[in-house]
C-alpha positions as CSV (number, residue, x, y, z in Angstrom):
1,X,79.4,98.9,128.1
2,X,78.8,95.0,127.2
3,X,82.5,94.3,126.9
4,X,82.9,95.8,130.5
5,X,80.8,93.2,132.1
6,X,82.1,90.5,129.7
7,X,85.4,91.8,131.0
8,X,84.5,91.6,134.6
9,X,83.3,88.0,134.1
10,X,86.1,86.9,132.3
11,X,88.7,88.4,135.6
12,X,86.6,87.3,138.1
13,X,86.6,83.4,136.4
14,X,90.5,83.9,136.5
15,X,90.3,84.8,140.7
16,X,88.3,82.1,141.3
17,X,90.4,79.5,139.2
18,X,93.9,81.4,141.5
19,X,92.6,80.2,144.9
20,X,94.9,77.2,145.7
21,X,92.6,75.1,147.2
22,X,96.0,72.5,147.3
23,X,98.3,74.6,149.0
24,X,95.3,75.5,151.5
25,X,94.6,71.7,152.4
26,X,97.9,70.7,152.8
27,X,98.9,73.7,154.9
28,X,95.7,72.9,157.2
29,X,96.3,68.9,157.5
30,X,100.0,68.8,157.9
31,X,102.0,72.2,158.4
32,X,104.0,71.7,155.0
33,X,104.1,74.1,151.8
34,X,102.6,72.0,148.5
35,X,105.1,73.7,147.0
36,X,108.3,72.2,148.6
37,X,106.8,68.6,147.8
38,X,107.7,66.5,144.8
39,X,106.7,68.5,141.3
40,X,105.8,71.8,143.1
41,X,102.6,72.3,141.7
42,X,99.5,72.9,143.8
43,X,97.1,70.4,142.2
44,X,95.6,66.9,143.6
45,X,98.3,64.7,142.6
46,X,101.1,66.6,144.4
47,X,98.5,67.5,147.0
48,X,98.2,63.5,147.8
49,X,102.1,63.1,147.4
50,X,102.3,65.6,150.4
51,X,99.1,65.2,152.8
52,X,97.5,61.9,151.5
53,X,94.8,60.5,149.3
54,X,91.6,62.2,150.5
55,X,94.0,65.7,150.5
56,X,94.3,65.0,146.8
57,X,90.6,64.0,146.2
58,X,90.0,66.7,148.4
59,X,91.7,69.3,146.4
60,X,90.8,67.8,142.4
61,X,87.4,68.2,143.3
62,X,87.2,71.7,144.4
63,X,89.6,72.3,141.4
64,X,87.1,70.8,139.7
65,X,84.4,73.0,141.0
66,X,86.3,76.3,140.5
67,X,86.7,75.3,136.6
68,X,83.2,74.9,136.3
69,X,82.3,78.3,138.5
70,X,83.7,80.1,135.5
71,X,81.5,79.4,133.1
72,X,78.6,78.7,135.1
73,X,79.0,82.5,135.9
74,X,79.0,83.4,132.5
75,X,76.5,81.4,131.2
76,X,74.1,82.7,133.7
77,X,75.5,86.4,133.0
78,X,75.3,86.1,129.5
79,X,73.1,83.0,128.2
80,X,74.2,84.2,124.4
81,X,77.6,85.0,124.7
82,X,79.2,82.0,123.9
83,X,82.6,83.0,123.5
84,X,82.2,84.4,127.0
85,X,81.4,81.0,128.4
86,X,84.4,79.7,126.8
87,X,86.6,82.5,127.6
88,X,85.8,82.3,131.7
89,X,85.8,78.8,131.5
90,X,89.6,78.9,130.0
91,X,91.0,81.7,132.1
92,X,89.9,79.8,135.5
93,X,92.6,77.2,134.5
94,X,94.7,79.8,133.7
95,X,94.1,81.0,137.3
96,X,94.7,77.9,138.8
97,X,98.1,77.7,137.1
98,X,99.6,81.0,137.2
99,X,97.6,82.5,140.4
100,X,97.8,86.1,141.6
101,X,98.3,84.3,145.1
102,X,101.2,82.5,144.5
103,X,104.4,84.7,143.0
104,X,107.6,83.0,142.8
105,X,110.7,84.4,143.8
106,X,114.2,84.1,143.5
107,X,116.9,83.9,145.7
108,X,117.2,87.7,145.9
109,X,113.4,87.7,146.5
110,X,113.0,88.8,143.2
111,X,109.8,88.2,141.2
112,X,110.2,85.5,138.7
113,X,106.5,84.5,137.9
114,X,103.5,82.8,139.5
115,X,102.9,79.4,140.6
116,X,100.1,76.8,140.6
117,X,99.0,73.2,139.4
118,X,99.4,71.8,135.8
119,X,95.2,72.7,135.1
120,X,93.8,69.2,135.2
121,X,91.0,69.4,137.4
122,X,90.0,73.0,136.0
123,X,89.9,71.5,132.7
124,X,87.3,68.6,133.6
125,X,85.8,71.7,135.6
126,X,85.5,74.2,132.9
127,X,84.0,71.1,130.4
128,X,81.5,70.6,133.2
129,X,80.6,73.8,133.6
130,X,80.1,74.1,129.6
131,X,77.9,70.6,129.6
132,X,77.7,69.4,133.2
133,X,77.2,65.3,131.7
134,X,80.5,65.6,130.1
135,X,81.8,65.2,133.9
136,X,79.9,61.4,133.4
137,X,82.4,61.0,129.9
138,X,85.4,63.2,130.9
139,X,86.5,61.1,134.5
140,X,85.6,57.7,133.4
141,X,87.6,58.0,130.0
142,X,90.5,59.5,132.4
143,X,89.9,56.8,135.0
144,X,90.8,54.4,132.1
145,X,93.8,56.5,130.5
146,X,95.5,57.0,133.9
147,X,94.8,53.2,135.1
148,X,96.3,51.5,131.6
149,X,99.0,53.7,130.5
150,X,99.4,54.9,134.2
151,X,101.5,58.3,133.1
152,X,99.6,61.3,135.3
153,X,101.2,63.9,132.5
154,X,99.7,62.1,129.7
155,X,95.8,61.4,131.5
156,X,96.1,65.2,132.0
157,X,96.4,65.9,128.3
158,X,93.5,63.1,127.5
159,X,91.4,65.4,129.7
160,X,91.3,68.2,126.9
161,X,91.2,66.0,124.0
162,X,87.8,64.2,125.4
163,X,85.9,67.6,125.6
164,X,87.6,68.5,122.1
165,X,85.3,65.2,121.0
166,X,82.8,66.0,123.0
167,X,82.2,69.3,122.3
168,X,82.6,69.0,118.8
169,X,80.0,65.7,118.5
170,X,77.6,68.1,120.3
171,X,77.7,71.2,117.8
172,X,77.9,69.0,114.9
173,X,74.3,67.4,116.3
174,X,73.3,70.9,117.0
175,X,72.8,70.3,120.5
176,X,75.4,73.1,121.2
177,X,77.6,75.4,119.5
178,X,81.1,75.2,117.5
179,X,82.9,78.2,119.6
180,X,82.5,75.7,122.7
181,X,84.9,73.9,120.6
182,X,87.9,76.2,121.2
183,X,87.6,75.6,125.1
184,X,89.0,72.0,124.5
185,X,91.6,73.6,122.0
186,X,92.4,76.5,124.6
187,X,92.3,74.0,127.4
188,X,94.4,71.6,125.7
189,X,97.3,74.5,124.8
190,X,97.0,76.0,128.6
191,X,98.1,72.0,129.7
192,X,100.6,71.4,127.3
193,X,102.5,74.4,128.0
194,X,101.9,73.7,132.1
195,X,103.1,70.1,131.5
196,X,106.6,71.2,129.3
197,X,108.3,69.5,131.6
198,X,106.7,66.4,131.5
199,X,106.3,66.1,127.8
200,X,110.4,66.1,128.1
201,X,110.8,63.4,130.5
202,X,108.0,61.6,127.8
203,X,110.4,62.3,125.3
204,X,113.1,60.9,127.2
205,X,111.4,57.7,128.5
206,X,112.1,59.0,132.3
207,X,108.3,60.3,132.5
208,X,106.7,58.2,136.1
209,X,104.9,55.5,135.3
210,X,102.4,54.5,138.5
211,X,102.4,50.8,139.4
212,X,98.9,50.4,140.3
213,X,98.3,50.8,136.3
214,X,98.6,48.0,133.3
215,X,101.4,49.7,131.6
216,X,103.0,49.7,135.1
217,X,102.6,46.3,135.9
218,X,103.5,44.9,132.9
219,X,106.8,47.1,133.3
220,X,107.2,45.4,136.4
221,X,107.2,42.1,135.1
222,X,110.0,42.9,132.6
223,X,111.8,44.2,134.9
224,X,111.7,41.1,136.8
225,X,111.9,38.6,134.2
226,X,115.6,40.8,133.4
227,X,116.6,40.4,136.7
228,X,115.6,37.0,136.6
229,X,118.2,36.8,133.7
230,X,121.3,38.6,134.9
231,X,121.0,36.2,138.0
232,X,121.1,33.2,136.3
C-alpha cells in the first residue's frame, strides 16, 4: 500500500511541474503562443523574449515554486522516504518539460511528443524544495555564470551541478543524506537531454552569447577592434 501513495506523490509532482505557467502569462499579457516565439520552449527566458522582462521573471519564479512543490509534498508526506523527496522533486522538471498539457503535433495533426521549457527554474525549485537555503547559493552562483560567460544553455547546466556540490557537502557533514545526491545527478541528465540542441550550437561556436555579460562584451570589443582593421 506504501508504494501506492509514494506513487501518487511522485504523479501528482509531475502535474504540478506540466502547468505552463509561461505559455499562460504570455497568452494573458499579449495574445501570442510562447511556443511560436524564438526557441519554443515555455520557460522564463523565451517567456521574456515574447511578453517582456517581468513575463519572464514572472514565469522563472513560479517555475521555481512548482519545482519546489514537489518535494515539499513529499517530504511532508513521507518525512523518511528520501528517495521519494528526490524522485517528486525530479519528475516536476520532467513535467515542466514534457507536460501532459502541451502535445505536439505534426502537420497531419499527428502526435509527435510533448512540449515545455528546458527545466531551469524547476531545477533551482526542486534544490529549494530539498534545502530551501540552497536557493541563497543556487541563483547567486547562476547570477554570476550567466553574467560572465553570458550563454543561457550553459547557466542552465551550472544550475544542476551547484546542488550536485551542494548536496553532496551536506551528506558528507551529515546534515542530510547521500540519495539527495542523485536529484542534482537526475536534474543535471533531465537538462542536458532538454538542452541537446544547445550543447550543438556550443559545439559549433554558434551558441548566443548575451551582450549585457563579460564574455559578451569582450566579444564585442574584438569584433570592433576587427572591423577597426578591415577599414583601415
Amino acid at each position: 500500500m506504501q508504494i501506492v501513495f509514494d506513487l501518487g506523490i511522485i504523479i501528482l509532482s509531475y502535474f504540478i511541474g506540466s502547468i505552463p505557467f509561461g505559455l499562460l502569462i504570455v497568452k494573458l499579457k499579449t495574445g501570442k503562443d510562447v511556443r511560436n516565439v524564438e526557441s519554443g520552449r515555455t520557460g522564463g527566458t523565451n517567456a521574456m523574449r515574447a511578453a517582456g522582462f517581468w513575463a519572464g521573471f514572472a514565469t522563472a519564479m513560479l517555475d521555481i515554486l512548482k519545482g519546489a512543490s514537489g518535494a515539499w509534498i513529499a517530504i511532508w508526506a513521507f518525512p523518511d522516504h528520501y528517495w521519494v523527496h528526490v524522485a517528486a522533486a525530479l519528475v516536476a522538471i520532467l513535467g515542466h518539460n514534457y507536460s501532459i498539457f502541451l502535445p505536439r503535433r505534426d502537420e497531419n495533426g499527428r502526435f509527435v511528443g510533448l512540449g515545455g521549457g528546458a527545466g531551469g527554474a524547476p531545477s533551482v525549485g526542486g534544490a529549494m524544495g530539498l534545502w530551501v537555503t540552497s536557493i541563497l547559493i543556487i541563483l547567486p552562483l547562476g547570477m554570476l555564470t550567466f553574467f560572465s560567460i553570458g550563454i543561457a544553455s550553459i547557466t542552465t547546466m551550472a544550475v544542476a551541478l551547484f546542488a550536485i556540490i551542494i548536496f553532496a557537502v551536506r551528506a558528507y557533514m551529515g546534515l542530510s543524506p547521500w540519495v539527495y545526491v542523485f536529484y542534482g545527478v537526475g536534474a543535471e541528465l533531465l537538462l542536458m537531454w532538454a538542452l541537446r540542441p544547445n550543447l550543438k550550437k556550443l559545439f559549433e561556436g554558434s551558441e548566443r552569447v548575451v551582450s549585457l555579460s563579460l564574455h559578451g562584451w569582450i566579444r564585442s570589443r574584438k569584433e570592433k577592434k576587427q572591423e577597426a582593421k578591415t577599414e583601415e
